[in-house]
C-alpha positions in Angstrom: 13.2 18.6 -75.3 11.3 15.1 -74.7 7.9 15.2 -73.1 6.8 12.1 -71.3 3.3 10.5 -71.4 1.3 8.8 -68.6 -0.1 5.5 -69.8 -3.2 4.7 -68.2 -1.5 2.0 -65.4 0.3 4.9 -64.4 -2.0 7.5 -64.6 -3.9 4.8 -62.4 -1.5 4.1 -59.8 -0.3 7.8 -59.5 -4.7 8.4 -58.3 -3.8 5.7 -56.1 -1.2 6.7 -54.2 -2.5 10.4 -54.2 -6.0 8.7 -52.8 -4.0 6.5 -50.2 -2.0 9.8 -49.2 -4.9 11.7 -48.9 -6.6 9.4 -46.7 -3.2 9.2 -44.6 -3.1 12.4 -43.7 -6.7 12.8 -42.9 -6.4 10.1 -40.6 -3.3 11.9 -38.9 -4.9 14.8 -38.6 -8.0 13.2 -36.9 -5.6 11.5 -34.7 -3.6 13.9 -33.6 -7.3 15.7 -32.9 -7.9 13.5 -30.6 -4.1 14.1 -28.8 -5.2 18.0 -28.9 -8.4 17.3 -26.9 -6.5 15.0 -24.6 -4.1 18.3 -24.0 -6.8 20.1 -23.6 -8.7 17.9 -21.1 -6.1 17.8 -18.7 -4.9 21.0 -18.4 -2.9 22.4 -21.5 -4.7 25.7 -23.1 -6.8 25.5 -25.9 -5.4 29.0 -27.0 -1.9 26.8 -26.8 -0.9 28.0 -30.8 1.0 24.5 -31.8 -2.5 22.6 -30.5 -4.8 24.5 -32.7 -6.3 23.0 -35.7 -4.8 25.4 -38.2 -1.5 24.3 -36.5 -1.3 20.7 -35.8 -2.9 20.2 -39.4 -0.8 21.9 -41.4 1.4 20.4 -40.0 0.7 17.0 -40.2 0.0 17.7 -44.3 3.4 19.1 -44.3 4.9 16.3 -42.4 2.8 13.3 -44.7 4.3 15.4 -48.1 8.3 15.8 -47.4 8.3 12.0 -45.6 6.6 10.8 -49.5 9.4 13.2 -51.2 12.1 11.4 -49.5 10.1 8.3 -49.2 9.9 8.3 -53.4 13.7 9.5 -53.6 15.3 7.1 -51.8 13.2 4.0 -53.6 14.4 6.0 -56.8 18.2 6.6 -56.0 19.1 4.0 -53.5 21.3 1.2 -54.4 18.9 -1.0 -51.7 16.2 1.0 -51.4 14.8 -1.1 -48.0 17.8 -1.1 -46.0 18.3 2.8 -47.0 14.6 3.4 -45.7 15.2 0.9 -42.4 18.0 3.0 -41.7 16.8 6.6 -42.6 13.1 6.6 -41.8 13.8 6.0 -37.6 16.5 8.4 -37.7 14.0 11.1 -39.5 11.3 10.1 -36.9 13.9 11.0 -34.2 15.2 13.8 -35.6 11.7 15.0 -35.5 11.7 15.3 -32.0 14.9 17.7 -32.2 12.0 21.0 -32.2 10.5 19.4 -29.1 13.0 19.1 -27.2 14.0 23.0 -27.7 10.6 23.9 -27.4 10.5 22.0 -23.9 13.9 23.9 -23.1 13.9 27.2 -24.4 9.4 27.2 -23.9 9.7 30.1 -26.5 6.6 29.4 -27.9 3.8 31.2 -24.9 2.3 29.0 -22.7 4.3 26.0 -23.3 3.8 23.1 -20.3 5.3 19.8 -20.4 2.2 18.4 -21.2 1.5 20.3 -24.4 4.9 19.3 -25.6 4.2 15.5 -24.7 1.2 16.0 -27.1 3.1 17.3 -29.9 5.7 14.0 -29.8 3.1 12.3 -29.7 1.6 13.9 -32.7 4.9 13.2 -34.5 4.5 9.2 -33.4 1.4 9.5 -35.3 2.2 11.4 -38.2 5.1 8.6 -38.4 2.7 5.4 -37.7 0.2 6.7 -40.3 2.2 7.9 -42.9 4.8 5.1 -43.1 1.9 2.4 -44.1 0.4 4.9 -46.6 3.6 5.2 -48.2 4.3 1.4 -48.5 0.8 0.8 -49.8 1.2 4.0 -52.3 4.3 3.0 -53.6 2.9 -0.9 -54.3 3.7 -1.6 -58.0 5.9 1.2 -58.5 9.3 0.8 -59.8 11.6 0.7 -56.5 14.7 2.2 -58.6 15.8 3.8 -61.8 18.7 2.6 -63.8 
């Protein structure tokens, strides 16, 4: 069994990145406030489940967390870590979309309208133009891949 210890520089930059996440995803969520109220204003219902607060920021934290896991994994394991995250990270951001587009087909969430489904893409464009940044600036000065 081997334990691993932290020096301080990466004790440091593991605050860092956590601080930079955090912020990230507050800044999402604040955003994507501002889509829900947009909804709201002009005409979705503000009893609409997916455009609730519990909803959309839950959410977004979720969202922020698994794009860093991948984010970290493919710097880690890929043999060119930026081409693997030009490639992956626009595919991800579409595939995103993918519960959108049912929910605009299928409407099996109550109360679904066009325009509260145009709020939650947009919501994903956010999540996606916050997060990415956040996860460049974290993951400054960390190693880009393991041998």
């Amino acid at each position: 069994m081997t334990t691993q210890t932290l020096t301080p520089v990466a004790s440091a930059s593991k605050a860092r990145a956590a601080i930079i996440l955090i912020v990230a995803t507050l800044i999402a969520i604040g955003l994507n406030a501002v889509i829900a109220s947009l909804a709201h204003a002009l005409g979705v219902s503000s009893a609409y489940g997916p455009l609730t607060v519990p909803a959309y920021a839950s959410m977004t934290v979720l969202g922020v967390a698994a794009g860093w896991v991948g984010w970290v994994l493919i710097r880690r394991r890929a043999r060119n870590p930026r081409r693997a995250l030009t490639i992956v990270v626009p595919i991800v951001v579409v595939a995103s979309f993918l519960p959108d587009v049912l929910l605009a087909t299928l409407r099996f969430v109550p109360g679904t309208t066009s325009g509260a489904v145009l709020a939650l893409a947009l919501m994903h464009l956010v999540v996606a133009g916050v997060a990415i940044p956040a996860y460049v600036l974290a993951s400054r000065g960390a190693p880009a891949r393991r041998s």
